[in-house]
N, CA, C and O atoms as a printed pandas DataFrame, in Angstrom:
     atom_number atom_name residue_name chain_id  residue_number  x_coord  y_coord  z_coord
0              1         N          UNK        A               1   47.116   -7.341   26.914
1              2        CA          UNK        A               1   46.011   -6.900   26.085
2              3         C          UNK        A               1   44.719   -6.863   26.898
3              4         O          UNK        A               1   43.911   -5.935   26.866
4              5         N          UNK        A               2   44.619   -7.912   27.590
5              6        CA          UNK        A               2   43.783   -7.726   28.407
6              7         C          UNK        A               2   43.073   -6.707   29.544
7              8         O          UNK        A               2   41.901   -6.396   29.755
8              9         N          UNK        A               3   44.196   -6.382   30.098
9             10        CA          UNK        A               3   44.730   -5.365   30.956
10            11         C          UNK        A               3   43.921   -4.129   30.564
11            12         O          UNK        A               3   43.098   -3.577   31.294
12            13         N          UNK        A               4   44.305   -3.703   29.131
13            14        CA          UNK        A               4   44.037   -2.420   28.139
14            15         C          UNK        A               4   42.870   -2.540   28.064
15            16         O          UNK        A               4   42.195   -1.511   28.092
16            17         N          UNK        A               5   42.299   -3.668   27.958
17            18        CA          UNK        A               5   40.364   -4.047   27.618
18            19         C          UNK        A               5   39.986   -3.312   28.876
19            20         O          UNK        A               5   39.143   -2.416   28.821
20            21         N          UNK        A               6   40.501   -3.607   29.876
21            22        CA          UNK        A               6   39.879   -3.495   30.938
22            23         C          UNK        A               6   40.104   -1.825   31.508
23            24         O          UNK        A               6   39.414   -1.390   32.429
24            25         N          UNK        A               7   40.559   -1.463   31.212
25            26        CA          UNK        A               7   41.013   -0.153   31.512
26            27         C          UNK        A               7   40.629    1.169   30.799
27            28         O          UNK        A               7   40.724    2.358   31.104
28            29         N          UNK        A               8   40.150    0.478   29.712
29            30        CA          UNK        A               8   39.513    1.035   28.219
30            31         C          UNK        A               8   37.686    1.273   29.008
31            32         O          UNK        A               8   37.010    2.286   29.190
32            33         N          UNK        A               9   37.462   -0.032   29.262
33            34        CA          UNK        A               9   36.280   -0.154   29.527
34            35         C          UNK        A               9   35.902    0.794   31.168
35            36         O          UNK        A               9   34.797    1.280   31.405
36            37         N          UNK        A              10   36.908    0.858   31.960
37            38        CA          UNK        A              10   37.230    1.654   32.830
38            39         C          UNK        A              10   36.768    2.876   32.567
39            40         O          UNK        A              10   35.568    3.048   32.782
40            41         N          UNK        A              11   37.442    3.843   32.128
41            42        CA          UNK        A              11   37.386    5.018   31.546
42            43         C          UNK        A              11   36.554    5.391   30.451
43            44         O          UNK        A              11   36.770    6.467   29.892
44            45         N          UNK        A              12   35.258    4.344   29.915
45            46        CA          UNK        A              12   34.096    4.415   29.274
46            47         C          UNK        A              12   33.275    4.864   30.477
47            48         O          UNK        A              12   32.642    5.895   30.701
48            49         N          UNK        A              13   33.522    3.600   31.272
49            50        CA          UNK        A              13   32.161    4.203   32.476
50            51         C          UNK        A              13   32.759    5.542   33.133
51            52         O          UNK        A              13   31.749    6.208   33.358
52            53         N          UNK        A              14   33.521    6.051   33.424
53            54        CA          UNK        A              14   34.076    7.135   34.128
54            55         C          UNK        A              14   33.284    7.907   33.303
55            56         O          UNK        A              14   32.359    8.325   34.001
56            57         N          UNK        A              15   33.122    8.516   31.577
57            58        CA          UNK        A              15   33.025    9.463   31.277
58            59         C          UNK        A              15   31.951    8.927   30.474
59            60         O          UNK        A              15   31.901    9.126   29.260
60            61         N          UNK        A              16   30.988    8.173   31.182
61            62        CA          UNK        A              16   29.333    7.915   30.696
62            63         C          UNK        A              16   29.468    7.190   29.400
63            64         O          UNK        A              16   28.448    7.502   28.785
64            65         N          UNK        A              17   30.031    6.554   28.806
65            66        CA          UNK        A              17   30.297    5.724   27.651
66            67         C          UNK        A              17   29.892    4.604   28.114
67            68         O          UNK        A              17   30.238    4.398   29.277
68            69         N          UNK        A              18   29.054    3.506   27.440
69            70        CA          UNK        A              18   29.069    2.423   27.769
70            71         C          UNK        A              18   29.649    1.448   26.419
71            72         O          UNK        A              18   29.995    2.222   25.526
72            73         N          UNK        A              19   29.793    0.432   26.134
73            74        CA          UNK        A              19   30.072   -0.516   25.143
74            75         C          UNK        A              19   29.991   -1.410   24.738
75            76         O          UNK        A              19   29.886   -2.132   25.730
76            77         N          UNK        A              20   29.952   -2.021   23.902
77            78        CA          UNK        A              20   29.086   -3.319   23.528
78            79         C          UNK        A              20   29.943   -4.426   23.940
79            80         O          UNK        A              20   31.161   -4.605   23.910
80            81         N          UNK        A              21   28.724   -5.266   24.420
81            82        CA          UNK        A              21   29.586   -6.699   25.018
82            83         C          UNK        A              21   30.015   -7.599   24.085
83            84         O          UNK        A              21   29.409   -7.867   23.047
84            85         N          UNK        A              22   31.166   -8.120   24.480
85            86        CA          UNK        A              22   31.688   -9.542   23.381
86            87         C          UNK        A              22   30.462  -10.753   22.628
87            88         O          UNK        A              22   30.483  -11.457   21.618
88            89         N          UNK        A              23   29.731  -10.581   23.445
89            90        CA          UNK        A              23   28.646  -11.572   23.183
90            91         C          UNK        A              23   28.071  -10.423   21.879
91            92         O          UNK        A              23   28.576  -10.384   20.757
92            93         N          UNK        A              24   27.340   -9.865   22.176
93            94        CA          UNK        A              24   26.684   -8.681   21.183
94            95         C          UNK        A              24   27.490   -8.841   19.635
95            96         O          UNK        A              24   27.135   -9.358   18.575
96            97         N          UNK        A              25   28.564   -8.233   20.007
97            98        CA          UNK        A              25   29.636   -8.103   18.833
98            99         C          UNK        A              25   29.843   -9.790   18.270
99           100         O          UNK        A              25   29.452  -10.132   17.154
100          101         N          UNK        A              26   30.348  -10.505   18.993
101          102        CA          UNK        A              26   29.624  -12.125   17.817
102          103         C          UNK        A              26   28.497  -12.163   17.015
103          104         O          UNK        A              26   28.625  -12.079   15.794
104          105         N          UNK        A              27   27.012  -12.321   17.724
105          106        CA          UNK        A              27   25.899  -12.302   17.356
106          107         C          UNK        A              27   25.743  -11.340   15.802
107          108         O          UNK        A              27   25.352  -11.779   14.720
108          109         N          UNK        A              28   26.164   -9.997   16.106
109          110        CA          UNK        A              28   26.254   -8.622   14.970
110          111         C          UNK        A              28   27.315   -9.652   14.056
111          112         O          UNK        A              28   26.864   -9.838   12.926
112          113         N          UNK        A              29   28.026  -10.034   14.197
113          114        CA          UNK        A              29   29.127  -10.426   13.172
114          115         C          UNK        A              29   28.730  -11.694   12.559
115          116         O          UNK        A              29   29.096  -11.975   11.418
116          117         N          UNK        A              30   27.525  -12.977   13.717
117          118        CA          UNK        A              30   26.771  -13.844   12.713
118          119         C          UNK        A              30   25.861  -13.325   11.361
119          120         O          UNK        A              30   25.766  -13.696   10.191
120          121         N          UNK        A              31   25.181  -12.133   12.294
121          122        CA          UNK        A              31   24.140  -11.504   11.376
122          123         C          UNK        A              31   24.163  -11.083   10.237
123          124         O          UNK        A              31   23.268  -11.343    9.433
124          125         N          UNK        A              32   25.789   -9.935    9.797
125          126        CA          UNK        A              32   26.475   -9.650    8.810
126          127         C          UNK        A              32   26.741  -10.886    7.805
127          128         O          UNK        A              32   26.594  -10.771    6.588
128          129         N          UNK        A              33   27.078  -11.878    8.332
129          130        CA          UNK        A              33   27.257  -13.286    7.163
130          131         C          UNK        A              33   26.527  -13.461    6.949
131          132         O          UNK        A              33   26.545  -13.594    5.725
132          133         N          UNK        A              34   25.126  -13.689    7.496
133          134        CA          UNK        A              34   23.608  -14.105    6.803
134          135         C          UNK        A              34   23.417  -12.814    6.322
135          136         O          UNK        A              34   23.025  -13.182    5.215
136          137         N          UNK        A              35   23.386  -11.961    6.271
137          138        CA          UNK        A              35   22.875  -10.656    5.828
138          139         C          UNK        A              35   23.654  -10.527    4.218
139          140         O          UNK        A              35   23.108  -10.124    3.192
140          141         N          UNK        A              36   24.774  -10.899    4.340
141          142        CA          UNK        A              36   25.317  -10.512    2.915
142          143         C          UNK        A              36   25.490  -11.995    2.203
143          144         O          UNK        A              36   26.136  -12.194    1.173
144          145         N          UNK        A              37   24.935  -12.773    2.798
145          146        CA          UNK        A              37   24.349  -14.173    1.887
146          147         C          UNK        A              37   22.829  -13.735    1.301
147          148         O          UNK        A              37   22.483  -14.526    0.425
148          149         N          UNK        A              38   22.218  -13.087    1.458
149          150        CA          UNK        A              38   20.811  -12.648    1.384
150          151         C          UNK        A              38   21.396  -11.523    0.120
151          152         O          UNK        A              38   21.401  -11.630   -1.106
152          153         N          UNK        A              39   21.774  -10.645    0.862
153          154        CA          UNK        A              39   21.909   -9.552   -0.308
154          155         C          UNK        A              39   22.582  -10.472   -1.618
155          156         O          UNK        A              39   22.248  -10.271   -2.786
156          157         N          UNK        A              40   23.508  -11.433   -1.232
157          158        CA          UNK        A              40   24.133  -11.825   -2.890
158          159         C          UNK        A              40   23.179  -12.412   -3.488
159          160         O          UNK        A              40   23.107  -12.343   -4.715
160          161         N          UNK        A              41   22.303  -13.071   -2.791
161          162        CA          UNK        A              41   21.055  -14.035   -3.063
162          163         C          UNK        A              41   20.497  -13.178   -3.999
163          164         O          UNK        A              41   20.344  -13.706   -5.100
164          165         N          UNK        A              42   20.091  -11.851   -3.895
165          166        CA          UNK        A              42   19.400  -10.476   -4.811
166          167         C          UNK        A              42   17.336  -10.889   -5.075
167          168         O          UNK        A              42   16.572  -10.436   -5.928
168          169         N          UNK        A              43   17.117  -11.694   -4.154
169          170        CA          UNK        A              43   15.642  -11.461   -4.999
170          171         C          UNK        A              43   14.772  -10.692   -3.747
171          172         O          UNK        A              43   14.912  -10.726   -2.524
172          173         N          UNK        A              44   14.271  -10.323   -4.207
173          174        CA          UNK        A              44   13.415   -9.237   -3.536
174          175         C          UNK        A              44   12.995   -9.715   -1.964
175          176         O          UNK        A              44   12.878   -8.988   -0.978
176          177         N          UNK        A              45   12.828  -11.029   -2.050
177          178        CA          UNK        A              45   12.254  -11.636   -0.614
178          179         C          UNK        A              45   13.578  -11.615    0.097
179          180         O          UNK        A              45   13.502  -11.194    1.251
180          181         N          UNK        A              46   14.804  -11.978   -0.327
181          182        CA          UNK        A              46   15.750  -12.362    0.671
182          183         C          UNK        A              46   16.250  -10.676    0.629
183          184         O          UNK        A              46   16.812  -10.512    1.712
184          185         N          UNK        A              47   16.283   -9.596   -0.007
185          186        CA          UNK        A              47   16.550   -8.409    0.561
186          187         C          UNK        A              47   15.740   -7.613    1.733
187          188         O          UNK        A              47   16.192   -6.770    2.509
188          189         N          UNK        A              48   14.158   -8.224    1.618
189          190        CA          UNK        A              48   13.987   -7.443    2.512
190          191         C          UNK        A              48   13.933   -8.279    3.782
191          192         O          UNK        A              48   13.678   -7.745    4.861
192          193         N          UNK        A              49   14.236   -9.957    3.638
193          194        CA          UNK        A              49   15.111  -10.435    5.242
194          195         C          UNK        A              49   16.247   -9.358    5.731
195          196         O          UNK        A              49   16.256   -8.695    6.768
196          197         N          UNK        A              50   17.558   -9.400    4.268
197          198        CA          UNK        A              50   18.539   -8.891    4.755
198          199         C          UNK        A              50   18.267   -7.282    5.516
199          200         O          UNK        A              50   19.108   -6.716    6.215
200          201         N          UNK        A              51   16.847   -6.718    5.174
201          202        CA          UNK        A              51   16.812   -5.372    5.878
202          203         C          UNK        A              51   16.587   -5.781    7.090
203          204         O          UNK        A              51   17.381   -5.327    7.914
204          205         N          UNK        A              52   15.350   -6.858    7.706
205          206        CA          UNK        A              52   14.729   -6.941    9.000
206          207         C          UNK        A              52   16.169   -7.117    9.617
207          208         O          UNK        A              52   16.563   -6.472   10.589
208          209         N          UNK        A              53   17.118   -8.329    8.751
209          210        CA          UNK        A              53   18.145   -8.783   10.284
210          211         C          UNK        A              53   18.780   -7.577   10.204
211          212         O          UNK        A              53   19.012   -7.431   11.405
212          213         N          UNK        A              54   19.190   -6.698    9.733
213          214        CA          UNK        A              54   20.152   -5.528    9.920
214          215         C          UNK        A              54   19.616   -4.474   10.809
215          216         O          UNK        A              54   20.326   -3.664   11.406
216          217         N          UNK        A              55   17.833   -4.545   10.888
217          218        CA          UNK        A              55   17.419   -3.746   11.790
218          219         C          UNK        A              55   17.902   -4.474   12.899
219          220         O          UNK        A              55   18.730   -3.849   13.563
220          221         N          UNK        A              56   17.606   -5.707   13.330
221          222        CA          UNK        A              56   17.350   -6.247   14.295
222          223         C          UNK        A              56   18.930   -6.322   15.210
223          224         O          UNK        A              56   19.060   -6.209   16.429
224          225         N          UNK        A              57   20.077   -6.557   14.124
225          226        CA          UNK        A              57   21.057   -6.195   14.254
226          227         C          UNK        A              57   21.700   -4.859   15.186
227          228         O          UNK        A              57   22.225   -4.793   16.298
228          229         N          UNK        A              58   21.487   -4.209   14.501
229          230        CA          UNK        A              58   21.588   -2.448   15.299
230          231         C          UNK        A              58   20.850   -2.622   16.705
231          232         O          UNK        A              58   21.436   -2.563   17.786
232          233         N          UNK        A              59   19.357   -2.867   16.523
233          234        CA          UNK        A              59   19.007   -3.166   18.002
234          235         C          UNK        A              59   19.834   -4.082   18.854
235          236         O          UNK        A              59   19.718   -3.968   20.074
236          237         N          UNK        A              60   20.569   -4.883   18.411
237          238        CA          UNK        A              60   21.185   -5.153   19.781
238          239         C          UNK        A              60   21.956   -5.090   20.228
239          240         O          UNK        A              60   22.398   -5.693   21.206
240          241         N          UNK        A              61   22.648   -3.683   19.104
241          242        CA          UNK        A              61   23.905   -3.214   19.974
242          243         C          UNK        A              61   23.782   -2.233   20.449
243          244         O          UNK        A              61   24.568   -1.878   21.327
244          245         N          UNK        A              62   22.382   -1.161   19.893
245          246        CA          UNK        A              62   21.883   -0.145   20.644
246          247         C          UNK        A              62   21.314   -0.620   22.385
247          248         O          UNK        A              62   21.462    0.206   23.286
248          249         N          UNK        A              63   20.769   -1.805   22.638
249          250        CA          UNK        A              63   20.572   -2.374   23.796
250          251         C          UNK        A              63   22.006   -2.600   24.273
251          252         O          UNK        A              63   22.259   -2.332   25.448
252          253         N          UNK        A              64   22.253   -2.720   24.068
253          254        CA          UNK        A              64   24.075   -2.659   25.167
254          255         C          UNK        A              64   24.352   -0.714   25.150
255          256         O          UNK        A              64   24.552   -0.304   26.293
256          257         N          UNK        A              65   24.369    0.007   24.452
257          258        CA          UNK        A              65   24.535    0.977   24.563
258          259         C          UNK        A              65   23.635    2.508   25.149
259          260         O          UNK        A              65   24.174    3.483   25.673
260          261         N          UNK        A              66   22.364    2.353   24.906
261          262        CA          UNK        A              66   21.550    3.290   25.615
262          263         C          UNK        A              66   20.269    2.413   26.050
263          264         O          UNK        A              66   20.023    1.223   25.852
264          265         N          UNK        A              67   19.490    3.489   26.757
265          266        CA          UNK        A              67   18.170    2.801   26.757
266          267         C          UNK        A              67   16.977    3.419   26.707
267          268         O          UNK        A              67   16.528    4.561   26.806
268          269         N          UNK        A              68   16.520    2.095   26.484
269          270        CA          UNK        A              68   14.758    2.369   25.628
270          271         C          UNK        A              68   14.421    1.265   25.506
271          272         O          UNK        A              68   15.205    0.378   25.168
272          273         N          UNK        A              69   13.158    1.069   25.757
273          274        CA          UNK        A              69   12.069    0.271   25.498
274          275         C          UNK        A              69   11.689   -0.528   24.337
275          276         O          UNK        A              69   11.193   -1.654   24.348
276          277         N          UNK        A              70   12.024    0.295   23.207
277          278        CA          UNK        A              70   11.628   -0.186   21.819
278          279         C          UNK        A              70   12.887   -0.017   21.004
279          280         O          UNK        A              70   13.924    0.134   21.651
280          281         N          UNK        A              71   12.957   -0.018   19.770
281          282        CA          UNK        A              71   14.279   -0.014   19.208
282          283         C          UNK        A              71   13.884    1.517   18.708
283          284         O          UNK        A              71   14.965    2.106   18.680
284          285         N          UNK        A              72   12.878    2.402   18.316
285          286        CA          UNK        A              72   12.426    3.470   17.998
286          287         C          UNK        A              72   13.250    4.564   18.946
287          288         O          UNK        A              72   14.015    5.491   18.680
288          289         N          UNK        A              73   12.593    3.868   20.482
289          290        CA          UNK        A              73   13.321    5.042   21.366
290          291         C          UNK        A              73   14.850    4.881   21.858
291          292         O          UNK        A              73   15.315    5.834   22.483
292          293         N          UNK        A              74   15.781    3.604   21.600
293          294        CA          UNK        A              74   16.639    3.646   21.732
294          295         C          UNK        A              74   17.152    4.284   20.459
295          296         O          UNK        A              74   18.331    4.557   20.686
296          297         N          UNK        A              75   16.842    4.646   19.252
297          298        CA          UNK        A              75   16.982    4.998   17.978
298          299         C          UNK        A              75   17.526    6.508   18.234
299          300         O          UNK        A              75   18.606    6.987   17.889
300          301         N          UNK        A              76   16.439    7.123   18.952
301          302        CA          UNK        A              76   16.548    8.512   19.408
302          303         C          UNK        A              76   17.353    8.869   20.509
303          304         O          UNK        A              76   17.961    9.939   20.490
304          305         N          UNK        A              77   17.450    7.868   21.746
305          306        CA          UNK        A              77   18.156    8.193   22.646
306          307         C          UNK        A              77   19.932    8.146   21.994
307          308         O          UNK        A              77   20.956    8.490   22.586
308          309         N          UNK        A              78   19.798    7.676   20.805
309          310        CA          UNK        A              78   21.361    7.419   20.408
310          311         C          UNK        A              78   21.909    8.484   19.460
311          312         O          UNK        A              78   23.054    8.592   19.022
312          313         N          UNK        A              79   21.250    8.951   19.326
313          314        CA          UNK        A              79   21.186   10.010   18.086
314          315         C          UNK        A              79   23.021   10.892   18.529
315          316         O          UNK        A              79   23.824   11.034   17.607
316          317         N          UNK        A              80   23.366   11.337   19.887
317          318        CA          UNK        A              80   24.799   11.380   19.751
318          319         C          UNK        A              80   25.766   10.363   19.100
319          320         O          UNK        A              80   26.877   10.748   18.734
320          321         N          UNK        A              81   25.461    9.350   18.978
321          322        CA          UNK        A              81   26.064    8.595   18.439
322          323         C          UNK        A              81   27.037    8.534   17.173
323          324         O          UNK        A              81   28.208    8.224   16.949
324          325         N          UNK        A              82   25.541    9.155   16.222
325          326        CA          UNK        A              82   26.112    8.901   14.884
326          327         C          UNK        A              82   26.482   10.292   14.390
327          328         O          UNK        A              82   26.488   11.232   15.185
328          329         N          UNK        A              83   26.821   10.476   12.982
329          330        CA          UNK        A              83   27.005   11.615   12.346
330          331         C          UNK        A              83   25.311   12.087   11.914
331          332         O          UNK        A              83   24.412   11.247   11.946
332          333         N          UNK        A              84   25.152   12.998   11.666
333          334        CA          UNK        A              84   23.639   13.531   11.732
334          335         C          UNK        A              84   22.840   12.822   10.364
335          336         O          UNK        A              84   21.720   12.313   10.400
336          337         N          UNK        A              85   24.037   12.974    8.742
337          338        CA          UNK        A              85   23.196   12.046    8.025
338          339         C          UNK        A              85   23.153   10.876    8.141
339          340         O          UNK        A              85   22.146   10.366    7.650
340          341         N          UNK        A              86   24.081    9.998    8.753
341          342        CA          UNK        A              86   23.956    8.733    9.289
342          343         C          UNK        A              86   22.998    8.015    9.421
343          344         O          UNK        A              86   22.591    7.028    8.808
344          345         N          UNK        A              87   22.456    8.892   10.757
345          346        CA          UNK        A              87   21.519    9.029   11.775
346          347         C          UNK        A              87   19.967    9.389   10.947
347          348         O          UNK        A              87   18.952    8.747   11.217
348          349         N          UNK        A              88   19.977   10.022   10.364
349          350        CA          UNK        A              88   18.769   10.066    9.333
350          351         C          UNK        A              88   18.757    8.971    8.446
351          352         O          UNK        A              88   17.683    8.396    8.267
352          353         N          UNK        A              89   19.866    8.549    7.807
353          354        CA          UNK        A              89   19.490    7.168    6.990
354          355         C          UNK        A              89   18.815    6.064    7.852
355          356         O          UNK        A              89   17.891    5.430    7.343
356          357         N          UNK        A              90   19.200    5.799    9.087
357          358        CA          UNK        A              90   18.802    5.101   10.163
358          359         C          UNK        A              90   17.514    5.131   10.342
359          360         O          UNK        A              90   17.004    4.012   10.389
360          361         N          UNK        A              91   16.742    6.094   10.468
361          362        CA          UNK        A              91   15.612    6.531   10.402
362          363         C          UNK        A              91   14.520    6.023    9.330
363          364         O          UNK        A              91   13.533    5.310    9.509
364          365         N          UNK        A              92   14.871    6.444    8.505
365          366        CA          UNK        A              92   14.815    5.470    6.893
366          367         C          UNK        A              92   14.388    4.535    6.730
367          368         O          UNK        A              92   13.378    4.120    6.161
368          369         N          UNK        A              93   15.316    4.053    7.343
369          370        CA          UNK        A              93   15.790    2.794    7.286
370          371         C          UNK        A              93   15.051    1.316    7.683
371          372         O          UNK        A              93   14.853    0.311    7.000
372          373         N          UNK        A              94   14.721    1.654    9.154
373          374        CA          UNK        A              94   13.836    1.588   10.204
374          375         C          UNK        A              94   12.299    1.535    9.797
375          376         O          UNK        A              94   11.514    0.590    9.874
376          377         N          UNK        A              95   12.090    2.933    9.305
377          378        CA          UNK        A              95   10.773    3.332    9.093
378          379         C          UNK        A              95   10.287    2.411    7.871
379          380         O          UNK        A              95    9.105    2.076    7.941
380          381         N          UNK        A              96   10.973    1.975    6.824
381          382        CA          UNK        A              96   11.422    0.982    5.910
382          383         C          UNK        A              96   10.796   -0.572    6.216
383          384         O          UNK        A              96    9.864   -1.229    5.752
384          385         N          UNK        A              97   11.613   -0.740    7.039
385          386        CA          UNK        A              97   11.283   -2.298    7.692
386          387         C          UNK        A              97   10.171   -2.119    8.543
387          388         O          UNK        A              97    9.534   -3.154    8.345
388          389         N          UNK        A              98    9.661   -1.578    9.211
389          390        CA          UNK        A              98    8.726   -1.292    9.760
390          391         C          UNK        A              98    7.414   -1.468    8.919
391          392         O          UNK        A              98    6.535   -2.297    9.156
392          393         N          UNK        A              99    7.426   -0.430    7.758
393          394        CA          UNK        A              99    6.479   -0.332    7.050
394          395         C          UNK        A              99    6.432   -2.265    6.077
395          396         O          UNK        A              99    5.368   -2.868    5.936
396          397         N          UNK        A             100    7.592   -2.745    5.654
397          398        CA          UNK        A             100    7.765   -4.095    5.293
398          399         C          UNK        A             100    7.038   -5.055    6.149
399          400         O          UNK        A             100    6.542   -6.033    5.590
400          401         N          UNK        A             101    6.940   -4.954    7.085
401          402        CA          UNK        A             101    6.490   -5.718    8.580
402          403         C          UNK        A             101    5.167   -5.728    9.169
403          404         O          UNK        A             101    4.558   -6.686    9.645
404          405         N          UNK        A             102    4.797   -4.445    9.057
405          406        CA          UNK        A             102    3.622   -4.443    9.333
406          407         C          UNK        A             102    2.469   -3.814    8.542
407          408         O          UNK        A             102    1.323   -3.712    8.978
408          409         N          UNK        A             103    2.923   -3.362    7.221
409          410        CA          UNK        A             103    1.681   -2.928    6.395
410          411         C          UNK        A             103    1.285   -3.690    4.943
411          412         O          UNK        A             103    1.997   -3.740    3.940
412          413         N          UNK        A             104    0.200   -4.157    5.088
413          414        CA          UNK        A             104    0.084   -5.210    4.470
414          415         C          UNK        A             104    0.604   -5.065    2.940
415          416         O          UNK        A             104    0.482   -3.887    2.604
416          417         N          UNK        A             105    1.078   -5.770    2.024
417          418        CA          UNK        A             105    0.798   -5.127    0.514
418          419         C          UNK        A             105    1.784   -4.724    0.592
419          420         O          UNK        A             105    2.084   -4.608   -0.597
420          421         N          UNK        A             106    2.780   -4.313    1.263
421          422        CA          UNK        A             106    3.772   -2.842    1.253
422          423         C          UNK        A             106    5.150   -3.215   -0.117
423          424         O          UNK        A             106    5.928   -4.142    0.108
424          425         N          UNK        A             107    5.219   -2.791   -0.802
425          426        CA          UNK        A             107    6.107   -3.198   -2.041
426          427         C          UNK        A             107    6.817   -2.161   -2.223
427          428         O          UNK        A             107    6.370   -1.015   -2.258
428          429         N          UNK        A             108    8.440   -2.606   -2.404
429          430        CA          UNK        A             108    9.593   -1.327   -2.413
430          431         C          UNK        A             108   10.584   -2.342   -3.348
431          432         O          UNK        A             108   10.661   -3.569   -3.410
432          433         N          UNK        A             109   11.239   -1.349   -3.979
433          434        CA          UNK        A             109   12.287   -1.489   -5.097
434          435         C          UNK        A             109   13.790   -2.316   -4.785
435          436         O          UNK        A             109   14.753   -1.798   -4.220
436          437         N          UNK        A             110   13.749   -3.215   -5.114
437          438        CA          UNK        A             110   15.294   -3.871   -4.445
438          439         C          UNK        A             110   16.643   -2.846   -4.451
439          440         O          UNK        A             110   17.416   -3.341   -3.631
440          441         N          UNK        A             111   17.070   -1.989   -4.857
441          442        CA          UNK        A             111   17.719   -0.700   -4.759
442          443         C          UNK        A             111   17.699   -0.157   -3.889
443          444         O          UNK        A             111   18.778    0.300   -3.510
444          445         N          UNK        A             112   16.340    0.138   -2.984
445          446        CA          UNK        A             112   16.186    0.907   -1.757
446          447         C          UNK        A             112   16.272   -0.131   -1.145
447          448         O          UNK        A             112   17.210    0.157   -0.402
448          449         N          UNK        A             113   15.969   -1.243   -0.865
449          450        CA          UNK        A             113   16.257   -2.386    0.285
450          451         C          UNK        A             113   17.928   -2.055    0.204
451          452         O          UNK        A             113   18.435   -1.272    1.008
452          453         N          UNK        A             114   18.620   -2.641   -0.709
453          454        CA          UNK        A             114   19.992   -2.815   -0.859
454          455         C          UNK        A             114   20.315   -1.018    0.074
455          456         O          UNK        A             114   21.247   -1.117    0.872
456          457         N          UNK        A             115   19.897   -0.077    0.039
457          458        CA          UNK        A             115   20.804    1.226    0.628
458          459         C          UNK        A             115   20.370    0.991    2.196
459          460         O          UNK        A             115   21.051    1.225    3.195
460          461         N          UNK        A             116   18.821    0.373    2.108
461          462        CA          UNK        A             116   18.298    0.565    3.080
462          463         C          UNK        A             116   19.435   -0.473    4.112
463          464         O          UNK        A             116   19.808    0.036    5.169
464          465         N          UNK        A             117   19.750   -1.362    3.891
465          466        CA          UNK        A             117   20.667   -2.455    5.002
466          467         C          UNK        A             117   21.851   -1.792    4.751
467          468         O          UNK        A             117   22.173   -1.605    5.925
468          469         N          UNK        A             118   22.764   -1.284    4.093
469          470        CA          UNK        A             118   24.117   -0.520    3.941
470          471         C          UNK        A             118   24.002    0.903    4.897
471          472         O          UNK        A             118   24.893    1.360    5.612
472          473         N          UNK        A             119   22.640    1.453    4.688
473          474        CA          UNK        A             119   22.830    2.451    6.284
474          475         C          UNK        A             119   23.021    1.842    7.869
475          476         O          UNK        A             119   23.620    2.323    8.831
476          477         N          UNK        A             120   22.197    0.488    7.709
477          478        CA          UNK        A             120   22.635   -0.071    9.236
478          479         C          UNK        A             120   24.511   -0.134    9.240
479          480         O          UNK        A             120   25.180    0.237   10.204
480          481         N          UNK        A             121   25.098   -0.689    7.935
481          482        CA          UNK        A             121   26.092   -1.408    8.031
482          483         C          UNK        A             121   26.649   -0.017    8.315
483          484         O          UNK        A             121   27.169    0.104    9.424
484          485         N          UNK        A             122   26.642    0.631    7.836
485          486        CA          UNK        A             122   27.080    2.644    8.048
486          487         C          UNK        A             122   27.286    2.707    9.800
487          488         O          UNK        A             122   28.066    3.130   10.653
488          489         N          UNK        A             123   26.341    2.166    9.690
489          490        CA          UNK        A             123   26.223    3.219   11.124
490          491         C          UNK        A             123   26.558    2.067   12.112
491          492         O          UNK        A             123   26.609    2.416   13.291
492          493         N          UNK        A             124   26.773    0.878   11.870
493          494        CA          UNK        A             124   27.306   -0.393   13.075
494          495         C          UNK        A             124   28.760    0.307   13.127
495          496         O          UNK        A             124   29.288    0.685   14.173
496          497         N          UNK        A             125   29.222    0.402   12.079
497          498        CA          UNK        A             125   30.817    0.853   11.178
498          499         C          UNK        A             125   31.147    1.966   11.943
499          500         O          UNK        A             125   32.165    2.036   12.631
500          501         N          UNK        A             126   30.043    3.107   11.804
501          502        CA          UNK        A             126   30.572    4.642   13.261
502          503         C          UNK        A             126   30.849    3.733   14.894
503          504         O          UNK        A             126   31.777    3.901   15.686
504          505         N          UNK        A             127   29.826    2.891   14.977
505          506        CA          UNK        A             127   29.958    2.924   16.541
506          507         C          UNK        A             127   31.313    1.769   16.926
507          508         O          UNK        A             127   31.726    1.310   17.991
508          509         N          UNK        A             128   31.748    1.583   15.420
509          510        CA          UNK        A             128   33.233    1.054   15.842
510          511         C          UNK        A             128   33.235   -1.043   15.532
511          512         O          UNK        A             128   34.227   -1.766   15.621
512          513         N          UNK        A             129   32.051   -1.406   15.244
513          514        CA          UNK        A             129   31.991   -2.630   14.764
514          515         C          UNK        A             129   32.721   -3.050   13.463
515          516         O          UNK        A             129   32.648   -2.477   12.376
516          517         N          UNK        A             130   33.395   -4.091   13.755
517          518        CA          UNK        A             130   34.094   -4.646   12.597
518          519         C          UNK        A             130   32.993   -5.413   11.512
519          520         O          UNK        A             130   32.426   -6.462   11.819
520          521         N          UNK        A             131   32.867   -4.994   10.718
521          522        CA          UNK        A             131   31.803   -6.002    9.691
522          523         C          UNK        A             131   32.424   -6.099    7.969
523          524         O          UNK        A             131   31.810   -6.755    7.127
C-alpha cells in the first residue's frame, strides 16, 4: 500500500499535481469535528465560528496545493480545481467570513452561515478529502 502512495504521489508531480500532506488531512479532519459540534450547537455565535474554522480549514489545504500569499489569492490560483459553481460558492463563502471578521456590526442569518460552511465542506469533498 505503501508502495502505491508513493507512486501515486510520483505521477502527481510528473503531471504538475501536487497533494495534500498527511499532516494537513488530520488537522482538516480535527477541524470537521469541531466544526460540526458548532453547527449542532445552532446559535448564531457558534455558526459563525463554524464558518471562520471551515475557512481556515480550506486554507490549509489550499497551502499544500497552490500558491499564494493570502488565502484570497490561493482562492483564485485554484479555481481549476473545483467545478465552476463550487468555486463560486467558495467565493461566498469567504467573502462571508471576511465580512464577519472584519466589519464591525456585520449580522447574517444562521441559514446562510449553515450553507455558507457546507460550501467549504463541498469543495474539501471535490479535492478528494474524507469528511
Amino acid at each position: 500500500m505503501y508502495i502505491l502512495k508513493l507512486i501515486q504521489k510520483f505521477m502527481d508531480l510528473l503531471n504538475g499535481k501536487r497533494s495534500v500532506t498527511e499532516r494537513v488531512s488530520a488537522v482538516v479532519t480535527r477541524d470537521w469535528q469541531e466544526i460540526a459540534a458548532l453547527v449542532k450547537g445552532g446559535s448564531l455565535s457558534q455558526l459563525k465560528q463554524a464558518l471562520i474554522v471551515a475557512d481556515k480549514s480550506l486554507d490549509s489545504v489550499l497551502k499544500d496545493l497552490v500558491a499564494g500569499e493570502a488565502m484570497g489569492e490561493r482562492l483564485k490560483n485554484a479555481k481549476q480545481l473545483f467545478h465552476p459553481q463550487t468555486y463560486d460558492k467558495l467565493w461566498q463563502a469567504h467573502k462571508l467570513r471576511n465580512a464577519l471578521v472584519h466589519e464591525s456590526g456585520f449580522e447574517v442569518q444562521s441559514f446562510i452561515l449553515k450553507a455558507a460552511t457546507e460550501s467549504f465542506r463541498s469543495a474539501l469533498r471535490e479535492l478528494g478529502l474524507k469528511l
